[in-house]
C-alpha positions in Angstrom: 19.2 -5.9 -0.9 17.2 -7.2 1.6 13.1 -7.5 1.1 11.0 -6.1 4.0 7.3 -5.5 4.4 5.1 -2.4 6.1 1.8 -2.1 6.7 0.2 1.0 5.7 -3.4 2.3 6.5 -4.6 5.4 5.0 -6.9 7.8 6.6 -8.6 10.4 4.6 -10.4 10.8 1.2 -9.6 7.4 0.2 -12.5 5.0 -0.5 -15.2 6.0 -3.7 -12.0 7.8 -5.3 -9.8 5.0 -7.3 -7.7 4.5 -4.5 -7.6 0.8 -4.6 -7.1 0.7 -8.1 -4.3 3.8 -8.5 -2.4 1.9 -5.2 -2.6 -1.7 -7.3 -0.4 0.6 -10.3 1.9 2.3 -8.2 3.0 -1.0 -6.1 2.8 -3.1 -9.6 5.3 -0.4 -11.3 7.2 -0.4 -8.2 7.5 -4.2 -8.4 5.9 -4.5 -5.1 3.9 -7.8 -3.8 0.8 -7.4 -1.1 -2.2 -6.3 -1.2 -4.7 -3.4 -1.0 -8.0 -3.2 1.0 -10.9 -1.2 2.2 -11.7 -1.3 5.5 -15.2 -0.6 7.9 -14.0 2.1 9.1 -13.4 4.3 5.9 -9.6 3.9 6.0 -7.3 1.8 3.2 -4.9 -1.1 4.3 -1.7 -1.8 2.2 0.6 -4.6 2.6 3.7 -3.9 0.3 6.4 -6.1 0.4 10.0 -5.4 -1.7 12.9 -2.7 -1.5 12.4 0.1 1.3 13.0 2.7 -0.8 10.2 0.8 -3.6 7.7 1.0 -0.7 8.4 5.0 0.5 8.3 5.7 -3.0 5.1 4.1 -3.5 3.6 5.3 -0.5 5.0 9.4 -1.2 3.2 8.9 -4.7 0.0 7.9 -3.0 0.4 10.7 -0.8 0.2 13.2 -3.6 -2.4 11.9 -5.4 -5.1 11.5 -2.8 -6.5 13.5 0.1 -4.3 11.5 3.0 -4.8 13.2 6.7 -2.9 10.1 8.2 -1.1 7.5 7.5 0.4 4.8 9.9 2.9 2.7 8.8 4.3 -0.8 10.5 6.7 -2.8 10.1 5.8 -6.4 9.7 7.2 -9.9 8.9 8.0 -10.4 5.0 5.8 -13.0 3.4 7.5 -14.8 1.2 4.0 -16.8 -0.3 3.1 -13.6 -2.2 3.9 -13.1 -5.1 2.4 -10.6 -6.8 -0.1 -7.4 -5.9 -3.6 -7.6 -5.7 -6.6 -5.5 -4.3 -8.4 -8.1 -1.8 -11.9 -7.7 -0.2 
C-alpha cells in the first residue's frame, strides 16, 4: 500500500502530561516514522508518516488518552529521509 504523511496539531491538555512521550509509543507500535513536538503556543505537532489506516489509528488512540479539544490534520508530502520516530525540540 501506498505511504502517506499528515500533519497533526493537538490542541488541548497536551503539554506537562506525557503527551510527547505516550505519542512517540503509539506511532513506534504503529510502525510510524516522524516526529513529535511542543509548540509556543501550547498545542502538539505530529508528523506521522506510514499506512492511513496506521496514522487514524494512532491519532484515535491519542484522542482517548488525552484531553484533545481540537485537532487539525493535513495532508503533506511523504518524506522518504525519515526513518524512524522521534520527539524533536
Amino acid at each position: 500500500m501506498a505511504q502517506t504523511a499528515k500533519q497533526i496539531i493537538f490542541i488541548g491538555r497536551v503539554q506537562g502530561v506525557g503527551f510527547r512521550f505516550t505519542a512517540l509509543s503509539m506511532a513506534r507500535r504503529c510502525e510510524l516514522t516522524g516526529i513529535v513536538r511542543n509548540l509556543p503556543d501550547g498545542s502538539v505537532e505530529v508528523v506521522a508518516q506510514g499506512e492511513a489506516q496506521d496514522i487514524d489509528d494512532c491519532i484515535r488512540d491519542l484522542k482517548e488518552s488525552f484531553s484533545i479539544r481540537e485537532t487539525k490534520i493535513t495532508e503533506i508530502s511523504f518524506n522518504p529521509n525519515r526513518a524512524s520516530f522521534k520527539i524533536t525540540y
